[in-house]
ZADREN-267414 format. One line per field, with one value per residue: residue number from 1; residue in one letter; y negated, z negated, x negated of N, C-alpha, C in turn. Coordinates in nm, 2 decimals. Layout:
REM ZADREN-267414
num <- (NUM|...)
residuo <- (a|...)
nc2 <- (Y|...)
nc3 <- (Z|...)
nc1 <- (X|...)
cac2 <- (Y|...)
cac3 <- (Z|...)
cac1 <- (X|...)
cc2 <- (Y|...)
cc3 <- (Z|...)
cc1 <- (X|...)
//
This chain:
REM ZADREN-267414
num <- (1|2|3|4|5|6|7|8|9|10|11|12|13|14|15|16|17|18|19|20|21|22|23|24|25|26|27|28|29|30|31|32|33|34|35|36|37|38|39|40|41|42|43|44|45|46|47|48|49|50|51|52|53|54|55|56|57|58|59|60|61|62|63|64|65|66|67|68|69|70|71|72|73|74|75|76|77|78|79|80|81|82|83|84|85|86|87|88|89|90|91|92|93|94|95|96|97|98|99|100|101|102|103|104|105|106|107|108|109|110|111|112|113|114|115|116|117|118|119|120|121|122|123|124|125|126|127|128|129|130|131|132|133|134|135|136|137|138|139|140|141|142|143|144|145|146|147|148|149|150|151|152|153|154|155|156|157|158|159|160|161|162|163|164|165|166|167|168|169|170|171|172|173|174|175|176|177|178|179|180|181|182|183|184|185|186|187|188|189|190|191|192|193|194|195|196|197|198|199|200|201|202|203|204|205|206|207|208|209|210|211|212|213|214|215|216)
residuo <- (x|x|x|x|x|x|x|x|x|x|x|x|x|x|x|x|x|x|x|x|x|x|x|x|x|x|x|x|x|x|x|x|x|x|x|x|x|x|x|x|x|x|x|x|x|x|x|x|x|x|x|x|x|x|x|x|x|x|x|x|x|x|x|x|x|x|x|x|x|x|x|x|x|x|x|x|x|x|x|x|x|x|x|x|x|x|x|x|x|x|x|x|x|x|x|x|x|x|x|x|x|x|x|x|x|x|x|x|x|x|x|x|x|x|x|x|x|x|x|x|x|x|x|x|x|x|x|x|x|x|x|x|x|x|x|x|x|x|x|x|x|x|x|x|x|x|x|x|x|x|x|x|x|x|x|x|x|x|x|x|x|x|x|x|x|x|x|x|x|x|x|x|x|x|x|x|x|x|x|x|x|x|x|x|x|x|x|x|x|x|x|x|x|x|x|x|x|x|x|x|x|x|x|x|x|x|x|x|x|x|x|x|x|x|x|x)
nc2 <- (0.12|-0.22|-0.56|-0.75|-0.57|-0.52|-0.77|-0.95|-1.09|-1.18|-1.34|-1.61|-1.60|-1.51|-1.62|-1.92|-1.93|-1.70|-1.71|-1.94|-1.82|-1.60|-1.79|-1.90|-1.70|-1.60|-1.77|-1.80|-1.75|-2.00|-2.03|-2.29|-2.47|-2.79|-3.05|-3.33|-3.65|-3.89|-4.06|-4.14|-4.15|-4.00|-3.70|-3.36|-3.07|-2.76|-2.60|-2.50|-2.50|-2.20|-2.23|-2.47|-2.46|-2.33|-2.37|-2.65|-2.61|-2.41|-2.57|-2.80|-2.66|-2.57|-2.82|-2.87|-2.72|-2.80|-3.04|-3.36|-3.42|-3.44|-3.71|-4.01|-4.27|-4.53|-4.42|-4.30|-4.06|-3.75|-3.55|-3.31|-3.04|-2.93|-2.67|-2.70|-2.52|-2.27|-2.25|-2.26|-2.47|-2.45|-2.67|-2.77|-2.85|-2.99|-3.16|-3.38|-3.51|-3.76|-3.78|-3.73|-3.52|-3.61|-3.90|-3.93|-3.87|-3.95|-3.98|-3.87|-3.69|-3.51|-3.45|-3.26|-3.00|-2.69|-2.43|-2.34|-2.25|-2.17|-2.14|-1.89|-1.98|-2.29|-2.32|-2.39|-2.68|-2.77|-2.68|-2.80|-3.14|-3.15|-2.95|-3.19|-3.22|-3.11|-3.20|-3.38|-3.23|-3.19|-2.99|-2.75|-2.46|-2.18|-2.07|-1.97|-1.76|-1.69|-1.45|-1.29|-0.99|-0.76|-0.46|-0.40|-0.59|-0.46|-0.30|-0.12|-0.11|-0.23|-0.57|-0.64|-0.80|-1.02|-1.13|-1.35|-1.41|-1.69|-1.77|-2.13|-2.19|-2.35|-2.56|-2.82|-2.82|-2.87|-2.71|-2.74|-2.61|-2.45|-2.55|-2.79|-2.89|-2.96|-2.82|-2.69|-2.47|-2.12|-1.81|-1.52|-1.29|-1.09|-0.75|-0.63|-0.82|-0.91|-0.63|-0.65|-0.87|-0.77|-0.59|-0.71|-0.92|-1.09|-1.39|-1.67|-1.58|-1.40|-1.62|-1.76|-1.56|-1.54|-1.80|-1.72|-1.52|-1.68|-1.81|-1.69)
nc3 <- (0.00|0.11|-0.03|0.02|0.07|-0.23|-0.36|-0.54|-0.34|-0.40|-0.59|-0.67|-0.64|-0.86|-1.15|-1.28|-1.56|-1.61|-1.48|-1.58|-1.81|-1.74|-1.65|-1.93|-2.03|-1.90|-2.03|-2.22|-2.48|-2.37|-2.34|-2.28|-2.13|-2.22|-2.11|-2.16|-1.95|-1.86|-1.70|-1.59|-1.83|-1.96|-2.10|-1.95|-1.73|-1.56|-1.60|-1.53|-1.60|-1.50|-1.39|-1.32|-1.08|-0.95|-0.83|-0.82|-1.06|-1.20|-1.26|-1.40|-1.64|-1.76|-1.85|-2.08|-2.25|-2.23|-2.30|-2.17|-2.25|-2.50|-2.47|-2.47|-2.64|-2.49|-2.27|-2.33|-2.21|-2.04|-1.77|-1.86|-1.96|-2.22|-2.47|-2.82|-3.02|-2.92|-2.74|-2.74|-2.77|-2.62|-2.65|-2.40|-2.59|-2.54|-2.31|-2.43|-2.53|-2.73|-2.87|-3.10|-3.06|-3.25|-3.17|-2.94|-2.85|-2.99|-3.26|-3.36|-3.17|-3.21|-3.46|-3.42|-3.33|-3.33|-3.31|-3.20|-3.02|-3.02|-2.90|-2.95|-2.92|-2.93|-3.21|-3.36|-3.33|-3.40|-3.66|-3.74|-3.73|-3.96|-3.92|-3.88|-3.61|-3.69|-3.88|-3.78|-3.71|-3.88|-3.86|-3.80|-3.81|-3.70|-3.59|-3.36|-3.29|-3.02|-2.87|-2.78|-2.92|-3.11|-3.22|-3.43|-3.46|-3.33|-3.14|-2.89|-2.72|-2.51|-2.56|-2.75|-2.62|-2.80|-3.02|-3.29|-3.54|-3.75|-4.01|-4.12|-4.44|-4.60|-4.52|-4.44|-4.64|-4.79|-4.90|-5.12|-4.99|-5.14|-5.03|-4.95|-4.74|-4.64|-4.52|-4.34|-4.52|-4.47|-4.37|-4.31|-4.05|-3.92|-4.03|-3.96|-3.91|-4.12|-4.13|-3.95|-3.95|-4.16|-4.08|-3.93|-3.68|-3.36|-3.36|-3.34|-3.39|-3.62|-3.81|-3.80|-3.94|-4.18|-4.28|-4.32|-4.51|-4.76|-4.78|-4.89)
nc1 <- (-0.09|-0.06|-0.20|-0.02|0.22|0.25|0.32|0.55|0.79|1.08|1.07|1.13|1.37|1.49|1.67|1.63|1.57|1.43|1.21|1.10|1.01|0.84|0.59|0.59|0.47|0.24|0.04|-0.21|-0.50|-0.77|-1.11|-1.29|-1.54|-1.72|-1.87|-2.06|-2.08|-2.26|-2.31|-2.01|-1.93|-1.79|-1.60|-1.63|-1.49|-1.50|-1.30|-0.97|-0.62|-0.48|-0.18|-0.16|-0.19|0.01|0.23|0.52|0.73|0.60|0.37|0.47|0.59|0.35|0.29|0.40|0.25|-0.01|-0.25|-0.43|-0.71|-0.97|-1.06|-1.29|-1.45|-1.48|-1.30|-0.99|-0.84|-0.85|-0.98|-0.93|-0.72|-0.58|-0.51|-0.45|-0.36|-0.40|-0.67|-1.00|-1.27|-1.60|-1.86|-2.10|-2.40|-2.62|-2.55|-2.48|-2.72|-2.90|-2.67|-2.44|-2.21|-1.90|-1.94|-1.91|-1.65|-1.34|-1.19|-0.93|-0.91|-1.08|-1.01|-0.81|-0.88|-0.96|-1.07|-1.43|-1.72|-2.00|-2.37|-2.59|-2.88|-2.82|-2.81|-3.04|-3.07|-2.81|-2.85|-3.06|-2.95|-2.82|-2.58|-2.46|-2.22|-2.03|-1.92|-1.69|-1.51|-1.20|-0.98|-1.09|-1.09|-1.21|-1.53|-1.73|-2.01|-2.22|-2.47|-2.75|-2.93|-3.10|-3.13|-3.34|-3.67|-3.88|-3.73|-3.68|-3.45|-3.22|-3.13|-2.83|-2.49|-2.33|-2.05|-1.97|-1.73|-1.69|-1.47|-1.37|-1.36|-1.12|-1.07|-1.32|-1.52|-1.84|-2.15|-2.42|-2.68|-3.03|-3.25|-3.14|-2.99|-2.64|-2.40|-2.10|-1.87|-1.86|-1.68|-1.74|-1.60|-1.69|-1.80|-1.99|-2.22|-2.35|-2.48|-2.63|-2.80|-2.97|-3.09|-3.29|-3.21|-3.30|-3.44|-3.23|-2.96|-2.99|-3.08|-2.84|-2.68|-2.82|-2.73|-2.45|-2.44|-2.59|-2.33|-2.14)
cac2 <- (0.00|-0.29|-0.68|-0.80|-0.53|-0.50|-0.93|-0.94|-1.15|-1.23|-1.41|-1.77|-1.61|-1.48|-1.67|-1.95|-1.88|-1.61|-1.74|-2.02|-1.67|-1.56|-1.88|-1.89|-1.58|-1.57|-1.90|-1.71|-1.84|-1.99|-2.04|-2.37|-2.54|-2.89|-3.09|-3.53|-3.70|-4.02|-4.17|-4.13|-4.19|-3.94|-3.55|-3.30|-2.94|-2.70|-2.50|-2.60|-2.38|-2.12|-2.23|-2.60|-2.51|-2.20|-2.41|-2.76|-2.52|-2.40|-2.70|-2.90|-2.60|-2.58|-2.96|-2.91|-2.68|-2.85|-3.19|-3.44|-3.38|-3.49|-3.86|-4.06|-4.42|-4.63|-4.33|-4.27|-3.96|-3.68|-3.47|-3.16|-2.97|-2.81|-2.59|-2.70|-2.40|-2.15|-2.26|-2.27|-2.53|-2.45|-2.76|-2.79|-3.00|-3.05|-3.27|-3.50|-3.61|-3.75|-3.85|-3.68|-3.49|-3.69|-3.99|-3.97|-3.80|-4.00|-3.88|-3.87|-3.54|-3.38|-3.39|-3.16|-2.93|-2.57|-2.32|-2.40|-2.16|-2.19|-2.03|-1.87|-2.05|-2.42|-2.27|-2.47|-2.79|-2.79|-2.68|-2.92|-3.24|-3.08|-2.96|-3.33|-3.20|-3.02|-3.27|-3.49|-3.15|-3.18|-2.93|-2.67|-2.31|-2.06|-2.08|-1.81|-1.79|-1.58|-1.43|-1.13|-0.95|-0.64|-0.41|-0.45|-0.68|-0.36|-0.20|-0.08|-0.08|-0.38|-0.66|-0.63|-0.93|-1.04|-1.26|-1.33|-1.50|-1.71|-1.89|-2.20|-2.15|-2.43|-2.70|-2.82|-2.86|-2.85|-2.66|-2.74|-2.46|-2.38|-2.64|-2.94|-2.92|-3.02|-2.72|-2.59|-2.33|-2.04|-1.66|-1.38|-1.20|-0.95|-0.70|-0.58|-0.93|-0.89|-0.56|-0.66|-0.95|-0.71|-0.50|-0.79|-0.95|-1.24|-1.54|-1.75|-1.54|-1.39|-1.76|-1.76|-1.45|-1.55|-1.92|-1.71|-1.43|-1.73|-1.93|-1.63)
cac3 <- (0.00|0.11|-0.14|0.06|0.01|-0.41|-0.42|-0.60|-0.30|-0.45|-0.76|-0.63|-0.62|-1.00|-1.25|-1.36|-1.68|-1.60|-1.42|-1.70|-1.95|-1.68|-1.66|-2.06|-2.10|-1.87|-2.12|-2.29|-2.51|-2.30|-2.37|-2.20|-2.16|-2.17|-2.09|-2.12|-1.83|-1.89|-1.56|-1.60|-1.96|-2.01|-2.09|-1.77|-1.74|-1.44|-1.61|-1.51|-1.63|-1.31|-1.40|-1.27|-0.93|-0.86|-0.82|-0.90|-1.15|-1.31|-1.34|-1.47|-1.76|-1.84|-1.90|-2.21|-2.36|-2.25|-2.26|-2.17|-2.39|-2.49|-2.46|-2.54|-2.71|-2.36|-2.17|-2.39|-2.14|-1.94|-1.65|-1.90|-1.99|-2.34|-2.58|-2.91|-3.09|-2.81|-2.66|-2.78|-2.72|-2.58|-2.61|-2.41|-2.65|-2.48|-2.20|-2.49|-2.48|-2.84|-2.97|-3.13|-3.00|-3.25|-3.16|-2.78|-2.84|-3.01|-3.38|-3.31|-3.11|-3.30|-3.62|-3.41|-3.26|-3.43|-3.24|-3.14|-2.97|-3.01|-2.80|-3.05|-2.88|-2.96|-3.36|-3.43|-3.28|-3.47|-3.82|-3.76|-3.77|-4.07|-3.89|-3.86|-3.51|-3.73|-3.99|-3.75|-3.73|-4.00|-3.86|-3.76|-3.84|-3.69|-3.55|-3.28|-3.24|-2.91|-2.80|-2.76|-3.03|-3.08|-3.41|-3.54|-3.39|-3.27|-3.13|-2.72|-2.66|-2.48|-2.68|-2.70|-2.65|-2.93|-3.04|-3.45|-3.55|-3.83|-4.05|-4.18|-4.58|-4.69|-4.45|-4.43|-4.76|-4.76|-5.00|-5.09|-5.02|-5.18|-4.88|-4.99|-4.63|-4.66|-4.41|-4.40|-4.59|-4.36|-4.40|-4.16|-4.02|-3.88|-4.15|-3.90|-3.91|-4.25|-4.13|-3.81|-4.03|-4.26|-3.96|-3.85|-3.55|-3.33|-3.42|-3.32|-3.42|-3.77|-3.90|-3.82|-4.03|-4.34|-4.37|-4.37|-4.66|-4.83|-4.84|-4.87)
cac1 <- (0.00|-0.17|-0.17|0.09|0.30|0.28|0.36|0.71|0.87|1.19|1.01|1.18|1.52|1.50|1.74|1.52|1.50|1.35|1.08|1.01|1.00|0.71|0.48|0.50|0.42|0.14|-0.03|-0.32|-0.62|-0.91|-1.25|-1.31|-1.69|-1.67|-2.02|-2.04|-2.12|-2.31|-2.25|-1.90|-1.89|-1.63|-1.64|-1.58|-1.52|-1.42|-1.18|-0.83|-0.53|-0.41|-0.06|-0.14|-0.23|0.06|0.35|0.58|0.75|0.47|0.26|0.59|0.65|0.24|0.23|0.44|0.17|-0.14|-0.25|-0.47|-0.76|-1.14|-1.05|-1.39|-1.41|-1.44|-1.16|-0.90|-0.76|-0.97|-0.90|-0.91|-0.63|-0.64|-0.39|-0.48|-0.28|-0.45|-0.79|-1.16|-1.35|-1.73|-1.94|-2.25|-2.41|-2.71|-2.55|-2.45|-2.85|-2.96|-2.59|-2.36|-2.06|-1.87|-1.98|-1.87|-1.51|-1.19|-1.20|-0.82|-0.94|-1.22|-0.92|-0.70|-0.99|-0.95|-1.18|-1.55|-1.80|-2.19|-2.42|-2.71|-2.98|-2.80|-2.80|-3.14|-2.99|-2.68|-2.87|-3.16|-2.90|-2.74|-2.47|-2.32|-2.20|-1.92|-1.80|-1.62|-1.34|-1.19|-0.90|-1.12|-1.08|-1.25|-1.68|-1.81|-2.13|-2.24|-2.57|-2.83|-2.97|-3.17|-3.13|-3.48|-3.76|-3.97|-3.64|-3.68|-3.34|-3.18|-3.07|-2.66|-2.46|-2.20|-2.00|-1.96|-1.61|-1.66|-1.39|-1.37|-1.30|-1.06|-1.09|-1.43|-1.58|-1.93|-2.20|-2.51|-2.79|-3.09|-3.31|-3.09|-2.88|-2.51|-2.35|-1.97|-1.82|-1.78|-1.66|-1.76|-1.48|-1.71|-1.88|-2.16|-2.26|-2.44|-2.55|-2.75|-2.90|-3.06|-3.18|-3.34|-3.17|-3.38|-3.41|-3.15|-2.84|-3.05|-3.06|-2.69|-2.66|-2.84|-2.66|-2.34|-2.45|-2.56|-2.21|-2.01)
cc2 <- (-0.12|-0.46|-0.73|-0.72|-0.51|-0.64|-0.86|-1.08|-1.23|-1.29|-1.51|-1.74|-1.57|-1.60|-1.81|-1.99|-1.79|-1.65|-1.82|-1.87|-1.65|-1.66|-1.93|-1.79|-1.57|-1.73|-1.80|-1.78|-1.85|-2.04|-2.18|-2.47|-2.67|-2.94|-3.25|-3.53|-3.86|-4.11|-4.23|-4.16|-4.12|-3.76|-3.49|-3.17|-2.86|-2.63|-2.58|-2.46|-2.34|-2.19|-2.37|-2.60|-2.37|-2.33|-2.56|-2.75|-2.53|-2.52|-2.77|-2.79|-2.56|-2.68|-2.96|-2.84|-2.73|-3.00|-3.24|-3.45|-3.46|-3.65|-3.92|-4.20|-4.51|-4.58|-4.26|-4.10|-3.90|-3.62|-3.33|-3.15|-2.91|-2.79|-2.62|-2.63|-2.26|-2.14|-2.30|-2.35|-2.50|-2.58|-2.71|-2.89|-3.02|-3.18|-3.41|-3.58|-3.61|-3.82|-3.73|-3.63|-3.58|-3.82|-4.04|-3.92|-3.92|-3.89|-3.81|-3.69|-3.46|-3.34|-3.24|-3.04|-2.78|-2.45|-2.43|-2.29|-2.26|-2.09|-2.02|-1.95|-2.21|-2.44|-2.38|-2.59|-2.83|-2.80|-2.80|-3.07|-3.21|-3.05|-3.07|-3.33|-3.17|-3.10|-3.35|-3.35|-3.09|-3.05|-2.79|-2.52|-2.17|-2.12|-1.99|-1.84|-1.65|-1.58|-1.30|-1.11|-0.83|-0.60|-0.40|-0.52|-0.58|-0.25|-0.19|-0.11|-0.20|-0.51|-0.65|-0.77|-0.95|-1.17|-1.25|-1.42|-1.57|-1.84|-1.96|-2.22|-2.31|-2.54|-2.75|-2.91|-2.83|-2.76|-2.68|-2.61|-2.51|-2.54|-2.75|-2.96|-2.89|-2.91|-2.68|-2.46|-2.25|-1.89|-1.60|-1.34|-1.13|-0.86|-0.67|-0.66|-0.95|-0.77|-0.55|-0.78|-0.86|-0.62|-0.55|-0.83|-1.06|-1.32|-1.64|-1.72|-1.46|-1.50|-1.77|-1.65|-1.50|-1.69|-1.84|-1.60|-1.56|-1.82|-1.79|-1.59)
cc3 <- (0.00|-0.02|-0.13|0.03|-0.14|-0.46|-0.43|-0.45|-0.30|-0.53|-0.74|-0.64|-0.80|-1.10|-1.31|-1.49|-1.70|-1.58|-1.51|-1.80|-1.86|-1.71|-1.83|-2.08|-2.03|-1.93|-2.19|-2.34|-2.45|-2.36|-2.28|-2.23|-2.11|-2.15|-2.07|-2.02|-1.86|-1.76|-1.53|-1.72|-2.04|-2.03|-2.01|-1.81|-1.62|-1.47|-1.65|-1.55|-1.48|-1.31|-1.31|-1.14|-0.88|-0.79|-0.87|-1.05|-1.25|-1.35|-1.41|-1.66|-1.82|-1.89|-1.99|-2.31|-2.35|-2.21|-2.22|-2.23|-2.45|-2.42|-2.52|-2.58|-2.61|-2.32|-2.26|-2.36|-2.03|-1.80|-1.70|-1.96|-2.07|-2.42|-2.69|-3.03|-3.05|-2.82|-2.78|-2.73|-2.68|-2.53|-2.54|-2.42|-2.61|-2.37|-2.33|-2.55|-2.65|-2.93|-3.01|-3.06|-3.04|-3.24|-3.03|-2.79|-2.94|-3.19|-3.39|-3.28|-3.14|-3.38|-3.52|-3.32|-3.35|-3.37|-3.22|-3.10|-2.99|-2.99|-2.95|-3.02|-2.91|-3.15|-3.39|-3.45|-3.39|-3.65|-3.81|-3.74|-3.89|-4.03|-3.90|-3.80|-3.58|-3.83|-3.92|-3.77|-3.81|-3.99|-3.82|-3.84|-3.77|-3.56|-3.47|-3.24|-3.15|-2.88|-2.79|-2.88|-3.05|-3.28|-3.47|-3.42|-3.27|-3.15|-2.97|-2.64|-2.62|-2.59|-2.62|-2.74|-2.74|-2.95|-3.21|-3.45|-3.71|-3.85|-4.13|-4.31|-4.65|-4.65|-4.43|-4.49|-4.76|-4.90|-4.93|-5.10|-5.06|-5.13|-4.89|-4.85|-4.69|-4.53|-4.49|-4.47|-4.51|-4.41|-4.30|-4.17|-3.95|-3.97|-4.09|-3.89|-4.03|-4.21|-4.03|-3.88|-4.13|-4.20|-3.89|-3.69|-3.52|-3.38|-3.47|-3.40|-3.58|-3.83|-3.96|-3.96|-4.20|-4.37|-4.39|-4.50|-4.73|-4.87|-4.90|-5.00)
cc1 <- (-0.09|-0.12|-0.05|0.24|0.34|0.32|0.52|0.75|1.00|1.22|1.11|1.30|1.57|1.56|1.60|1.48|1.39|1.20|1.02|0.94|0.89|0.61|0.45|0.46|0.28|-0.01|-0.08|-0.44|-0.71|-1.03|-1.33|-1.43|-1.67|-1.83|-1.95|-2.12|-2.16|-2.29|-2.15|-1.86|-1.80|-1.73|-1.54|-1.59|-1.44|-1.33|-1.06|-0.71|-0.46|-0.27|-0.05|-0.15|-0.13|0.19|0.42|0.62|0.66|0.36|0.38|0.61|0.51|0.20|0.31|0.34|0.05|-0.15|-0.39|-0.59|-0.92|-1.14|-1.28|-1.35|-1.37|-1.28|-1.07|-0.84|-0.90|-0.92|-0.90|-0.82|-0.64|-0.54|-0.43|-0.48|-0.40|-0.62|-0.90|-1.24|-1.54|-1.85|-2.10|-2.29|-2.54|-2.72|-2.52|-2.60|-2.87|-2.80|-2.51|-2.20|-1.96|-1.85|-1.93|-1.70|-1.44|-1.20|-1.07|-0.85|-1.02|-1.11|-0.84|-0.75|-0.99|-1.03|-1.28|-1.62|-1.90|-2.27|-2.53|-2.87|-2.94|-2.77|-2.87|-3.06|-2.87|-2.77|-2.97|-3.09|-2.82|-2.59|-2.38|-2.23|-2.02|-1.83|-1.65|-1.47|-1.32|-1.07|-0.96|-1.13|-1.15|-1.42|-1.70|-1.92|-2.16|-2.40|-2.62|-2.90|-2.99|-3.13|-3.26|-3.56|-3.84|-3.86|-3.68|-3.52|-3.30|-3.08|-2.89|-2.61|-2.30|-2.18|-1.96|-1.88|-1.66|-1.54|-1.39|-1.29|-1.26|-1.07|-1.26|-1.53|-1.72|-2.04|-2.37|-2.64|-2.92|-3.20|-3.25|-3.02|-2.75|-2.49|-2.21|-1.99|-1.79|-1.75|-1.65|-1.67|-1.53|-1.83|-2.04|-2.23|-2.37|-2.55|-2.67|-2.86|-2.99|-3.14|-3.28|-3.36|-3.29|-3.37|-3.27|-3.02|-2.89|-3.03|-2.93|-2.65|-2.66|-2.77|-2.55|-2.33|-2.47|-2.46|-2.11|-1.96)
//
């Protein structure tokens, strides 16, 4: 049976209720990389939700769940589209040069920010400003940190790539460790996460490890 044949054809004739009931249902959490643009002054990102580009329909019943989003202080409004409830923000905070993520966004929009991804290689970065990067969201709930990581230093086997969820314990109260840095309160939501740190993972995502044994 060839593509053509398996398309539902009669979609446009279905009750449309129906059809709204399809385009919400197919709204799923994304993972969306935003990068600043200094030329532009604004923050940019290629990921647009599928629903905006099938249909009048569908773009008309996805603009009630996504808005507008990553305003900065000059640009009020972006050309990114973001679920606030849903989606995960993935800064690359390197395009943001020597300033602060908060610093270029709308505090307005950092408050209502509740996912973050960080790659294990931008770990230093973030701890070496004392995680400032993180005070401005104050709404945030849940950290993933993603990278590669080998079960001991000596190990042959290829480094496996992971992702570690942490959550934000109680809004984002800070504790002071041991080294006199000011860093969130976080709690691992994944157990193997302690145990690859004590196996001695690389660098990058190890560090990660031991600040969250010691907040926990």
């Amino acid at each position: 049976m060839s593509p053509s044949d398996q398309s539902f054809a009669f979609f446009s004739q279905l009750p449309v209720e129906l059809r709204l009931m399809v385009w919400n249902y197919s709204i799923s959490p994304r993972i969306i990389k935003v990068r600043y643009n200094y030329a532009r002054n604004s923050c940019i990102s290629k990921d647009v939700p599928p629903l905006l580009l099938v249909s009048r329909e569908a773009r008309a019943e996805a603009l009630q769940r996504y808005e507008q989003s990553f305003g900065t202080r000059t640009k009020l409004k972006s050309a990114i589209y973001f679920n606030y409830e849903l989606d995960t923000v993935f800064f690359d905070w390197k395009s943001f040069r020597d300033n602060y993520v908060s610093n270029c966004m709308r505090y307005e929009e950092c408050h209502r920010i509740k996912r973050i991804r960080v790659l294990d290689k931008n770990l230093e970065l973030l701890v070496n400003n004392q995680m400032r990067d993180l005070y401005a969201f104050t709404g945030l709930e849940e950290v993933s940190i993603s990278g590669y990581l080998r079960k001991g230093l000596e190990s042959k086997e290829d480094p496996e790539h992971v992702t570690f969820r942490l959550r934000v314990r109680g809004g984002l109260d800070y504790t002071n460790l041991t080294n006199g840095r000011m860093i969130p309160q976080l709690v691992c939501l994944c157990e193997r996460l302690q145990e690859i740190g004590d196996a001695g993972g690389q660098m990058g995502l190890l560090e990660a490890c031991s600040l969250v044994s010691e907040m926990k």
